[in-house]
KETI-368410 format. One record per atom (N, C-alpha, C): residue in three letters; x negated, y negated, z negated. Coordinates in steps of 0.2 Angstrom, whole numbers, plus 5000, padded with zeros to 4 digits. Layout:
KETI-368410
ALAXYZ...
This chain:
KETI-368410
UNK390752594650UNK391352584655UNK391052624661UNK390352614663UNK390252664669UNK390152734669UNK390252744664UNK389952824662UNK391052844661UNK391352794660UNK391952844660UNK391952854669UNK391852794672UNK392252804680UNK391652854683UNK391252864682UNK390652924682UNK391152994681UNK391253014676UNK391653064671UNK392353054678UNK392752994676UNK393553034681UNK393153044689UNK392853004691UNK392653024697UNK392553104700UNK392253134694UNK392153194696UNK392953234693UNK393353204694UNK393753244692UNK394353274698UNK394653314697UNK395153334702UNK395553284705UNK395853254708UNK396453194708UNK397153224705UNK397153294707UNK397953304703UNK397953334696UNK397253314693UNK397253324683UNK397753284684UNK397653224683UNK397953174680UNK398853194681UNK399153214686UNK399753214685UNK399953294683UNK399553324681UNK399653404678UNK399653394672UNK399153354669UNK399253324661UNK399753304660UNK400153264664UNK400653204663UNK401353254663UNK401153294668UNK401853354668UNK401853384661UNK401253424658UNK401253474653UNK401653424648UNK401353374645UNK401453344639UNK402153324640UNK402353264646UNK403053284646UNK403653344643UNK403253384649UNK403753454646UNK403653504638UNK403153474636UNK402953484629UNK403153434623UNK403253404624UNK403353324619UNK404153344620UNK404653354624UNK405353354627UNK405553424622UNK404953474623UNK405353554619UNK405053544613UNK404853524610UNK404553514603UNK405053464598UNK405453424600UNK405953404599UNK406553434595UNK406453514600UNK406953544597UNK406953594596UNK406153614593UNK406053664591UNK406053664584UNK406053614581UNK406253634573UNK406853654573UNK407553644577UNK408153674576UNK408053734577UNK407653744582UNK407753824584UNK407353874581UNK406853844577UNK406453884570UNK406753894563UNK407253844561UNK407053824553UNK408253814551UNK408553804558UNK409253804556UNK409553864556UNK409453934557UNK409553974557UNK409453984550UNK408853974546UNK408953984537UNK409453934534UNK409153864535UNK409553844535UNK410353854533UNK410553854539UNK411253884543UNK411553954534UNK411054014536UNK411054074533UNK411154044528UNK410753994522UNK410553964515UNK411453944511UNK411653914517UNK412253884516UNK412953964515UNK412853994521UNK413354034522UNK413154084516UNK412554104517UNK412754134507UNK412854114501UNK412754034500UNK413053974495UNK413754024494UNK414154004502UNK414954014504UNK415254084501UNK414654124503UNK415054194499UNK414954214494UNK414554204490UNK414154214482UNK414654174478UNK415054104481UNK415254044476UNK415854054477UNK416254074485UNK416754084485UNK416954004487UNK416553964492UNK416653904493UNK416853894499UNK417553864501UNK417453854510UNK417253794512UNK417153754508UNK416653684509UNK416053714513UNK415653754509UNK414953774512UNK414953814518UNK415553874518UNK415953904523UNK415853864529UNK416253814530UNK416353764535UNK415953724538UNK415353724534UNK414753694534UNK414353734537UNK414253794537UNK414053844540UNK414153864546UNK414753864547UNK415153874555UNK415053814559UNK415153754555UNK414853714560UNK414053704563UNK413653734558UNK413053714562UNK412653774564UNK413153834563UNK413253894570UNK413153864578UNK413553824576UNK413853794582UNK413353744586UNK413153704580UNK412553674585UNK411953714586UNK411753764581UNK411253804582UNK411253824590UNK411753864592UNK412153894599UNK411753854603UNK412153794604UNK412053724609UNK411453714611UNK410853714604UNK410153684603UNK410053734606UNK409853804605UNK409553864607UNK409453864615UNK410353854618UNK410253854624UNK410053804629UNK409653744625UNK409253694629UNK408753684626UNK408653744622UNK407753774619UNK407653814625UNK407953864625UNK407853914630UNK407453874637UNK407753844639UNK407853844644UNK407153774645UNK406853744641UNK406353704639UNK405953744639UNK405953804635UNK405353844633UNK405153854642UNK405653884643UNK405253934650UNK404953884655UNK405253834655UNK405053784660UNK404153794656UNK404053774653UNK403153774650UNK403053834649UNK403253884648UNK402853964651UNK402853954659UNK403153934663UNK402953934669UNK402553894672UNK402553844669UNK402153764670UNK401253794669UNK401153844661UNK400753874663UNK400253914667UNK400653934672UNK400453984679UNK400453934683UNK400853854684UNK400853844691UNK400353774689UNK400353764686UNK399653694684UNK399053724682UNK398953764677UNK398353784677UNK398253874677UNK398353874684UNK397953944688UNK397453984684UNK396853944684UNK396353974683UNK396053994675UNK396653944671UNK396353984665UNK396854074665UNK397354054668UNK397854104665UNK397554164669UNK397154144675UNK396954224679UNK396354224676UNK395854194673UNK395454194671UNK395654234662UNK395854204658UNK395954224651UNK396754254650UNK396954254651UNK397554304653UNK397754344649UNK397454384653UNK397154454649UNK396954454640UNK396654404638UNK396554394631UNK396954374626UNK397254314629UNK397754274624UNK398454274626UNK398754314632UNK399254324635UNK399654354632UNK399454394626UNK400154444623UNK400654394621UNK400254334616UNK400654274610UNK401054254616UNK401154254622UNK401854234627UNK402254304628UNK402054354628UNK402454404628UNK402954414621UNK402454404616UNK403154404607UNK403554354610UNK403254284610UNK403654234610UNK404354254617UNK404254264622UNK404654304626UNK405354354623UNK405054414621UNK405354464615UNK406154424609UNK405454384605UNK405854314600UNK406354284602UNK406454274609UNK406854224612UNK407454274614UNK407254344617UNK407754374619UNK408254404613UNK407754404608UNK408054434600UNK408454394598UNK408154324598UNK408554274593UNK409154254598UNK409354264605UNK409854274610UNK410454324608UNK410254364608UNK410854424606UNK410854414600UNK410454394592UNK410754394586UNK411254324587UNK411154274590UNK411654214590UNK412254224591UNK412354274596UNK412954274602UNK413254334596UNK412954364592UNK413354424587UNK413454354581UNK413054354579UNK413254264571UNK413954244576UNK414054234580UNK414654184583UNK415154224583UNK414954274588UNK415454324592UNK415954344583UNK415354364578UNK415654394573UNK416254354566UNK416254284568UNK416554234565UNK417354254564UNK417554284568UNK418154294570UNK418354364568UNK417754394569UNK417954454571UNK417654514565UNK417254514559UNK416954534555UNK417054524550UNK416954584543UNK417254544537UNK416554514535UNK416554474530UNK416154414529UNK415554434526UNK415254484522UNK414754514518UNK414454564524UNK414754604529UNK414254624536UNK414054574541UNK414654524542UNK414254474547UNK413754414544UNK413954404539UNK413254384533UNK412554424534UNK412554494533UNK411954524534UNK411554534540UNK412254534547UNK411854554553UNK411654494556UNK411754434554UNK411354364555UNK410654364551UNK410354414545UNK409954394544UNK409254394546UNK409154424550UNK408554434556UNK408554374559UNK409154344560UNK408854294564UNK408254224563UNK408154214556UNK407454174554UNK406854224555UNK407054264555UNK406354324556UNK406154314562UNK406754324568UNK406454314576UNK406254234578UNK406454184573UNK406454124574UNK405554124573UNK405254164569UNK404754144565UNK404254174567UNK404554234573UNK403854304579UNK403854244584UNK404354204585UNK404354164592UNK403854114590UNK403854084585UNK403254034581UNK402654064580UNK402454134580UNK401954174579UNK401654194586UNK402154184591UNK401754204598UNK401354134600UNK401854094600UNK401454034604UNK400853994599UNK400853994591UNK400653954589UNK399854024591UNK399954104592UNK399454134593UNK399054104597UNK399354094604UNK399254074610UNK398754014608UNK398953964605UNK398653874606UNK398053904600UNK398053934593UNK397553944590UNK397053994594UNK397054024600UNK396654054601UNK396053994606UNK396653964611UNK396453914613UNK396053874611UNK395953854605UNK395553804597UNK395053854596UNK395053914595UNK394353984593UNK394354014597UNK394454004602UNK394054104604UNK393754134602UNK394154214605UNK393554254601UNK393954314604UNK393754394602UNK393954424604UNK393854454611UNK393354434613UNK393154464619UNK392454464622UNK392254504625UNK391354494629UNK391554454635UNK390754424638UNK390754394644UNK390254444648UNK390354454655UNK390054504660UNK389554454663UNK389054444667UNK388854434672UNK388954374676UNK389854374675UNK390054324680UNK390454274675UNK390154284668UNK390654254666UNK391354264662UNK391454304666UNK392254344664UNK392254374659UNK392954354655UNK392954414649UNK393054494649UNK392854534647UNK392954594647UNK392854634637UNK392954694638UNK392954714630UNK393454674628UNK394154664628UNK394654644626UNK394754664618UNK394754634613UNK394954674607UNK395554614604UNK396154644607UNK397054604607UNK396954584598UNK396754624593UNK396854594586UNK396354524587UNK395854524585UNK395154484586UNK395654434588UNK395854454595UNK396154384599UNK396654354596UNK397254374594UNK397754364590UNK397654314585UNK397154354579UNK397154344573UNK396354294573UNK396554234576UNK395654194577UNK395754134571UNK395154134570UNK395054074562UNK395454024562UNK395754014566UNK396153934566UNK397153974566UNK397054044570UNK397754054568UNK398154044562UNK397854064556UNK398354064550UNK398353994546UNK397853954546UNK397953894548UNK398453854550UNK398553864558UNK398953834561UNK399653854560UNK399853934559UNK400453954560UNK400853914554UNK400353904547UNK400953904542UNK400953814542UNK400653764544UNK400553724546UNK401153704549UNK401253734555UNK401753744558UNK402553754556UNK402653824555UNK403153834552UNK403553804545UNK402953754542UNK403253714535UNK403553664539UNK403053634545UNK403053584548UNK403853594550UNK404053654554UNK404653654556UNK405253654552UNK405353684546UNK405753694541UNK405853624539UNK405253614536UNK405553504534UNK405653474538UNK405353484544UNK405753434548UNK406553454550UNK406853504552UNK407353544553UNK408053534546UNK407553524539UNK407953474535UNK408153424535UNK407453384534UNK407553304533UNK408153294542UNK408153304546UNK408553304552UNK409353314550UNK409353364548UNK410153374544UNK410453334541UNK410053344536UNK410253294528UNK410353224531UNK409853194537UNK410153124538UNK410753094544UNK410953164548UNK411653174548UNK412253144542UNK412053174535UNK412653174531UNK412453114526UNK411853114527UNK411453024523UNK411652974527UNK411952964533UNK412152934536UNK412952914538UNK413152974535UNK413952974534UNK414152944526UNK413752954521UNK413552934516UNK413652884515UNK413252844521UNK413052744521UNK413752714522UNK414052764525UNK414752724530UNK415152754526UNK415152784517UNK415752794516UNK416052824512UNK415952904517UNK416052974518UNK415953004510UNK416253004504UNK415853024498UNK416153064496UNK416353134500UNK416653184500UNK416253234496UNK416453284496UNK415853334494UNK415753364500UNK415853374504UNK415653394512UNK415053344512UNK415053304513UNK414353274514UNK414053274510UNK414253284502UNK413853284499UNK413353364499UNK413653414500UNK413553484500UNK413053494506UNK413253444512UNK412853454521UNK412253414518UNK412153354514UNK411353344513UNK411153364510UNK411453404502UNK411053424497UNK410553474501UNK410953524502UNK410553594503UNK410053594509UNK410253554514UNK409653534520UNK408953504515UNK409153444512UNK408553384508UNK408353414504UNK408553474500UNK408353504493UNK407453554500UNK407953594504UNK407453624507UNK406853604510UNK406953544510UNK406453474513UNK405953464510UNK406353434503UNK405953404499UNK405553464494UNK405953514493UNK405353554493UNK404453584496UNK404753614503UNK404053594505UNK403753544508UNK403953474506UNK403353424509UNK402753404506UNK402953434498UNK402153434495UNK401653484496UNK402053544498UNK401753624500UNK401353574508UNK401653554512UNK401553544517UNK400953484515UNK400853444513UNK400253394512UNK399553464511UNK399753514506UNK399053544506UNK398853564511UNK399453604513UNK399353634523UNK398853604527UNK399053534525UNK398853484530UNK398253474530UNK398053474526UNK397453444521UNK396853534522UNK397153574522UNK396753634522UNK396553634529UNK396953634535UNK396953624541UNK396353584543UNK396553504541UNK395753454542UNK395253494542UNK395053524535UNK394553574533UNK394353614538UNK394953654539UNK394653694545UNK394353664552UNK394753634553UNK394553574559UNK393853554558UNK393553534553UNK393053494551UNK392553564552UNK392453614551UNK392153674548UNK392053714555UNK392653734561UNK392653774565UNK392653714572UNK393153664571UNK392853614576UNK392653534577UNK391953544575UNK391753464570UNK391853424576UNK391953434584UNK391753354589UNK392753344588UNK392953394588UNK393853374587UNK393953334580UNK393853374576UNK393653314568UNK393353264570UNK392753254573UNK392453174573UNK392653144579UNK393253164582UNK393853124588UNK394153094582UNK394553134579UNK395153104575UNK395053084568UNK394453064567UNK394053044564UNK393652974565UNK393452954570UNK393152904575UNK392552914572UNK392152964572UNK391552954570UNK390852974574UNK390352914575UNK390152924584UNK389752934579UNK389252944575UNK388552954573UNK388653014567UNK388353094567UNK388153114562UNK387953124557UNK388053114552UNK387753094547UNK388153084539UNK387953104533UNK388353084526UNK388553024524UNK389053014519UNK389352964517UNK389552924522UNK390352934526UNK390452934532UNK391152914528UNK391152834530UNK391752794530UNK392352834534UNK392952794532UNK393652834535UNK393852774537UNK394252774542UNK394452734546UNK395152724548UNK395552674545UNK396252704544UNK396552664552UNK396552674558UNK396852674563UNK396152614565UNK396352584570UNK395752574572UNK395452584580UNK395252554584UNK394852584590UNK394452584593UNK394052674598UNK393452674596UNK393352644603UNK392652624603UNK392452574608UNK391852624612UNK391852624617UNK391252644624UNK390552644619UNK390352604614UNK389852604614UNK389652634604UNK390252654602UNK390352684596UNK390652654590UNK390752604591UNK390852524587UNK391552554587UNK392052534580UNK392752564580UNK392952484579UNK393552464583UNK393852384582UNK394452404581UNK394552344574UNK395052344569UNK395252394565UNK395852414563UNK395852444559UNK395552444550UNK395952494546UNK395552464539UNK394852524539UNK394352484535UNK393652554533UNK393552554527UNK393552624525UNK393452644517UNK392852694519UNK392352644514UNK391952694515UNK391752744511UNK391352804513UNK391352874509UNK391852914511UNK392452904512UNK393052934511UNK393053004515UNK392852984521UNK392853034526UNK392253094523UNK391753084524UNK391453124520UNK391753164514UNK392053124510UNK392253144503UNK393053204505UNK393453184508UNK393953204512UNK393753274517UNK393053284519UNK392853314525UNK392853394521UNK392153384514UNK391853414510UNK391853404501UNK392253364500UNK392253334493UNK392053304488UNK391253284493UNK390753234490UNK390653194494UNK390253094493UNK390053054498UNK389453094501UNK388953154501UNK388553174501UNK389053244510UNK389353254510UNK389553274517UNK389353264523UNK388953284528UNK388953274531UNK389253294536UNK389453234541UNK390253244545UNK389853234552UNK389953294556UNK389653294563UNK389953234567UNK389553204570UNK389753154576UNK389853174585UNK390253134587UNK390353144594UNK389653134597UNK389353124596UNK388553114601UNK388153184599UNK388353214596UNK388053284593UNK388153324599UNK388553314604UNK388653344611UNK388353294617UNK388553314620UNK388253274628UNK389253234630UNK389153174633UNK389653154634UNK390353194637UNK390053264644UNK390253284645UNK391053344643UNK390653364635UNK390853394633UNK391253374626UNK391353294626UNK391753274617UNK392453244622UNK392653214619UNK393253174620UNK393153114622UNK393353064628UNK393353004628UNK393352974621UNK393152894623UNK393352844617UNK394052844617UNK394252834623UNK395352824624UNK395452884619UNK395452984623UNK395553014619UNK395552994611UNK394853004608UNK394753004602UNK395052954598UNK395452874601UNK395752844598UNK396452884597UNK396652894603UNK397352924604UNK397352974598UNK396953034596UNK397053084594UNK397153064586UNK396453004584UNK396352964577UNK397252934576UNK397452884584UNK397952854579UNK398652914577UNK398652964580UNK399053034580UNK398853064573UNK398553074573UNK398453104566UNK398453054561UNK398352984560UNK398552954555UNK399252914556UNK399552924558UNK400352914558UNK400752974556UNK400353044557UNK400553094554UNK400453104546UNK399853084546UNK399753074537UNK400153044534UNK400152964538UNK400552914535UNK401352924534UNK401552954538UNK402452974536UNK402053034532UNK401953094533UNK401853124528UNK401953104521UNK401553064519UNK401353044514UNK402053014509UNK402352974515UNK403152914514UNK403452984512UNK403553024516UNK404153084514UNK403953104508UNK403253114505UNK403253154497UNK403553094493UNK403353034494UNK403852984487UNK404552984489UNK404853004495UNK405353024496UNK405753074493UNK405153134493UNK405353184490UNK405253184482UNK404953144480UNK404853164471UNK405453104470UNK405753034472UNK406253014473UNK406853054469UNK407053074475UNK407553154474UNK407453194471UNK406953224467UNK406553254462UNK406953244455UNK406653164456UNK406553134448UNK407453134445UNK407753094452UNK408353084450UNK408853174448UNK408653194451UNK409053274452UNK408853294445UNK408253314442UNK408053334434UNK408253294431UNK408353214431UNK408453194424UNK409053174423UNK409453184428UNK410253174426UNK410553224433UNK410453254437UNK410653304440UNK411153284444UNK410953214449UNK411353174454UNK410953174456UNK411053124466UNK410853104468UNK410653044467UNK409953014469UNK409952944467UNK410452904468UNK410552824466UNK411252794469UNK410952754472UNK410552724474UNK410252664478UNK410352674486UNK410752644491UNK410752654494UNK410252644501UNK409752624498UNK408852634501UNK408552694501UNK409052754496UNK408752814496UNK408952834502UNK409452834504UNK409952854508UNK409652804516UNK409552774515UNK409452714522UNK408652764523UNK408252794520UNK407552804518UNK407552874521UNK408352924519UNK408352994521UNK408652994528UNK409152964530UNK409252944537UNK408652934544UNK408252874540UNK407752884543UNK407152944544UNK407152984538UNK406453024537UNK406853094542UNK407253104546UNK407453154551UNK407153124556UNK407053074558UNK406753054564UNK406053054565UNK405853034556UNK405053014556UNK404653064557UNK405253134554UNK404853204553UNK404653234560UNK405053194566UNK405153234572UNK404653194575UNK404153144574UNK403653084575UNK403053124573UNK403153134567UNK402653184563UNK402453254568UNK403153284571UNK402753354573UNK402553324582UNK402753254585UNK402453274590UNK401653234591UNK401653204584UNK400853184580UNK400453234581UNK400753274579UNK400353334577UNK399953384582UNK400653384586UNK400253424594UNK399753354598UNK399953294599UNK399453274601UNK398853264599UNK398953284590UNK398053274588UNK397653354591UNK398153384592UNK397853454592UNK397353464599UNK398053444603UNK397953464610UNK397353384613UNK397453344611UNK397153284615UNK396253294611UNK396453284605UNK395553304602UNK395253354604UNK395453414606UNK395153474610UNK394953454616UNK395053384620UNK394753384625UNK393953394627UNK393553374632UNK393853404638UNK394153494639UNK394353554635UNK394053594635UNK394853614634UNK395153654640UNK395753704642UNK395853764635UNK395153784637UNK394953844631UNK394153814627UNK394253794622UNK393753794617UNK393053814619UNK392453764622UNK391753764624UNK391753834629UNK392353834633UNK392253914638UNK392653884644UNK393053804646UNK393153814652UNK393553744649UNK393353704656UNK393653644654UNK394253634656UNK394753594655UNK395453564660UNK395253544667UNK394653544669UNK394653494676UNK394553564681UNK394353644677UNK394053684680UNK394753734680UNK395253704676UNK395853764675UNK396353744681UNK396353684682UNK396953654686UNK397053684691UNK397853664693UNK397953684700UNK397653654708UNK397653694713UNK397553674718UNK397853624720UNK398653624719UNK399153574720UNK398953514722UNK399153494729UNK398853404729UNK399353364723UNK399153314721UNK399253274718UNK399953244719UNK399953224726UNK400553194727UNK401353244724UNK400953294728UNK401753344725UNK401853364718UNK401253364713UNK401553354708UNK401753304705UNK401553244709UNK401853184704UNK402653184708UNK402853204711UNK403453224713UNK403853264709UNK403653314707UNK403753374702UNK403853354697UNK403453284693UNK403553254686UNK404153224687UNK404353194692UNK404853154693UNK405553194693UNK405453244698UNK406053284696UNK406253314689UNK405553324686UNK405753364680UNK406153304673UNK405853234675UNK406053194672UNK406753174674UNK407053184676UNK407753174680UNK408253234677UNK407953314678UNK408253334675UNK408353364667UNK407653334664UNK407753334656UNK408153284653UNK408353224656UNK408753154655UNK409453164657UNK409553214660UNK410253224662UNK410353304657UNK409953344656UNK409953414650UNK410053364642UNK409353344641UNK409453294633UNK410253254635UNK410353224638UNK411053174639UNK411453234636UNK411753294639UNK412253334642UNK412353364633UNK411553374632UNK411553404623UNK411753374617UNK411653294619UNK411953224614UNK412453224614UNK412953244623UNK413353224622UNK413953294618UNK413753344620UNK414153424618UNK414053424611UNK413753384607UNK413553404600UNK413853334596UNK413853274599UNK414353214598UNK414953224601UNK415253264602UNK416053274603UNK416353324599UNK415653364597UNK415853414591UNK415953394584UNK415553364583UNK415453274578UNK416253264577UNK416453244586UNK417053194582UNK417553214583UNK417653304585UNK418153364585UNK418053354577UNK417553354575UNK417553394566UNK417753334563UNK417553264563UNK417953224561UNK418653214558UNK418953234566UNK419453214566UNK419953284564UNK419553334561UNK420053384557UNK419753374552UNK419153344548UNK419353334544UNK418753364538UNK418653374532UNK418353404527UNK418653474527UNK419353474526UNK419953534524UNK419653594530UNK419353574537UNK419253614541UNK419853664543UNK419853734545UNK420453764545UNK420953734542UNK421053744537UNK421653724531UNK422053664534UNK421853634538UNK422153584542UNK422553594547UNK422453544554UNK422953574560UNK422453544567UNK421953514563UNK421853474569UNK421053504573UNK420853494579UNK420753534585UNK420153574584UNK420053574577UNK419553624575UNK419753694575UNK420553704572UNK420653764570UNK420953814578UNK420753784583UNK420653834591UNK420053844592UNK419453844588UNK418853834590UNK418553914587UNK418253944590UNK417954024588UNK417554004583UNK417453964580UNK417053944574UNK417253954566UNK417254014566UNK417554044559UNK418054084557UNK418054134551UNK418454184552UNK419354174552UNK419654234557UNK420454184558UNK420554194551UNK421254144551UNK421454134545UNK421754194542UNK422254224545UNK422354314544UNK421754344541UNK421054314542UNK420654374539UNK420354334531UNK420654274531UNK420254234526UNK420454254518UNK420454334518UNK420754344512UNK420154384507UNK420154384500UNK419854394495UNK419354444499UNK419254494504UNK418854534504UNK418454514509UNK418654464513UNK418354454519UNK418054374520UNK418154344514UNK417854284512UNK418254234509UNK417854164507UNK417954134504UNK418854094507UNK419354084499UNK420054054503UNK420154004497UNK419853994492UNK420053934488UNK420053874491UNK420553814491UNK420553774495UNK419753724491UNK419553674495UNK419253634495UNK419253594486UNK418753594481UNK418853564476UNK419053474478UNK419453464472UNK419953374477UNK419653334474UNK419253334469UNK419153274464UNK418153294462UNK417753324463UNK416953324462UNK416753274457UNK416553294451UNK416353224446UNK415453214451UNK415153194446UNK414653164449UNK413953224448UNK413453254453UNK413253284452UNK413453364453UNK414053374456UNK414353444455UNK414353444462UNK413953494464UNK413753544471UNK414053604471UNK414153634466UNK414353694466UNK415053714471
């Protein structure tokens, strides 16, 4: 306990609320970042279902989550920038200090957002106005720009995790800048697809429990049937791809950064055949209270045999690992991330089993109560997933090259904690404002109906889909909606 008030003592007085701001505004855009990486294919997946099958069920389903895509985007945008500037104004000295090296990955990310901006506004602007096999095509780019915007930042944070790519002078500074090296560091490819799966299933399971939800209350149209299938097929496909992901990332974790591994790990002493710890608290003196202990595991998990050995946090100087708080924090984050993890693949073999052996959904309404929830769980899971990342790399802004206490702003204190309050005021009135434009659009669509167009009601004023004058054989799908679906038919 004296050695931590030793430790904050030398600390700035305005870390504490410069942290408190970042993660704020980082937990807040992370929220919405699997709509704005993974619903764009999504979106795309459905709408060439529509013109291949000649379906306006899917059609419709398309146009509508154009729509929210639109909506999300522009309370991405406007999240993202805030934390590209929060960059420069909280931590100064990394950004003038290493700037230069890892600054490109905010330039793509930049680029991706002005790209994925103008393909939106054409996907939209084209609904109306395009015959349906061109505006199909010039939408296609847009999971590509979703996916350069994913490649710049994830750049940024894995160079963060490795440096490398550059010399030190005399003073310190980097110089001999080599932009690939930089870009392309041990932990980048790792994290990127980590990432990227992360965002895909979660951006499904999200959807699908939208219509799993309409499902419990009822709804057993084929419209709902069609809005979860093709979301939860995409889901449940990669969340076994994403368990090895996951599982190979540890690896590298363990391999390029063992004192972050033995945060989220809770393991204070060096050494093989190194018990694993399923949630639990590490204590000031290394002792971990409650929690379940398996022993071996960790070891065997780390390297593949009880013979591993698994670096411990005292293998540094106290100055240089993570608090006991940290390391619990990052431990209980990455084991709540496994643990849903885990829940989703019996989720997904669920859905599996039932689909190949009679080619329906399963009928229990527990499946449904199960997928409902696995859209919120997913979005638990991704912001697990940055706390393990960012909080186990403690103390260190940039990886064994400069710490958080030496990045930070000059800012007094007082005005940032002022600055977090504003910013929390105005994210609660943004998320408010986005709940409520996207729940109106809900009960606009409701209340026309599944028929969508083909109806009268206040969907068919909405630029959301081709007019009805162009809704002919060449220019997209016009068969009305099938009336009767037996059981299992998505088509």
């Amino acid at each position: 306990m004296n050695k931590a008030f030793v430790l904050l003592a030398g600390t700035p007085e305005q870390l504490l609320p410069a942290r408190e701001l970042m993660a704020f505004t980082l937990a807040s855009h992370i929220i919405l970042v699997p709509l704005g990486v993974a619903l764009p294919f999504i979106t795309l997946v459905m709408h060439h279902r529509a013109l291949r099958r000649n379906d306006p069920v899917a059609l419709l389903l398309a146009r509508r989550w154009s729509a929210v895509m639109a909506v999300q985007f522009a309370v991405g945008i406007v999240t993202g920038t805030v934390l590209s500037f929060e960059f420069g104004l909280l931590w100064p000295k990394m950004m003038g200090t290493w700037g230069d090296v890892f600054g490109l990955g905010f330039g793509v990310e930049a680029w991706a957002f002005f790209l994925e901006a103008v393909l939106i506004a054409i996907y939209l602007y084209g609904w109306r106005r395009l015959p349906a096999w061109p505006h199909f095509w010039l939408a296609t780019p847009l999971p590509l720009a979703a996916l350069m915007g994913a490649f710049g930042i994830i750049g940024a944070n894995a160079w963060m995790n490795t440096p490398q790519g550059f010399e030190l002078d005399a003073q310190g500074r980097p110089t001999d800048v080599d932009i690939r090296s930089a870009v392309f560091t041990p932990m980048f490819g790792p994290q990127y697809w980590h990432f990227v799966v992360a965002m895909f299933l979660t951006a499904g399971y999200v959807v699908a429990g939208v219509y799993a939800v309409g499902w419990l209350r009822g709804r057993r149209d084929r419209y709902h049937r069609l809005g979860f299938c093709v979301p939860f097929t995409v889901a449940a496909i990669l969340t076994p791809v994403q368990f090895f992901l996951g599982d190979n990332i540890a690896r590298q974790v363990y391999q390029k950064q063992p004192v972050k591994f033995a945060a989220m790990e809770l393991v204070w002493k060096s050494g093989s055949h190194t018990p694993e710890y399923l949630f639990g608290r590490l204590q000031s003196d290394g002792t971990v209270k409650g929690g379940i202990k398996v022993p071996q595991l960790d070891s065997i998990l780390a390297g593949g045999s009880p013979g591993t050995e698994v670096t411990g946090l005292t293998s540094v100087v106290a100055a240089d690992r993570p608090t006991a708080r940290q390391a619990t924090i990052a431990h209980w984050a990455f084991d709540i991330m496994a643990g849903i993890g885990s829940v989703l693949i019996l989720l997904a073999l669920w859905y599996g089993w039932c689909w190949l052996r009679r080619r329906d959904l399963p009928r229990s309404p527990w499946f449904f109560r199960c997928a409902a929830v696995a859209g919120v769980a997913s979005v638990v899971t991704v912001e697990c997933g940055w706390i393990t990342a960012e909080v186990g790399r403690q103390p260190w802004i940039v990886y064994e090259h400069m710490r958080v206490s030496e990045a930070v702003t000059p800012t007094g204190a007082g005005s940032l904690w002022t600055m977090f309050g504003v910013v929390v005021v105005v994210y609660a009135l943004m998320f408010g404002a986005f709940l409520g434009v996207v729940m109106k659009m809900s009960r606009r669509w409701r209340l026309a109906g599944p028929a969508g167009e083909e109806g009268h009601g206040p969907e068919a004023d909405t630029p959301y889909g081709p007019r009805r004058e162009r809704a002919g054989a060449a220019h997209g799908p016009t068969a009305p909606p099938e009336s009767g679906p037996g059981p299992g038919d998505t088509r």
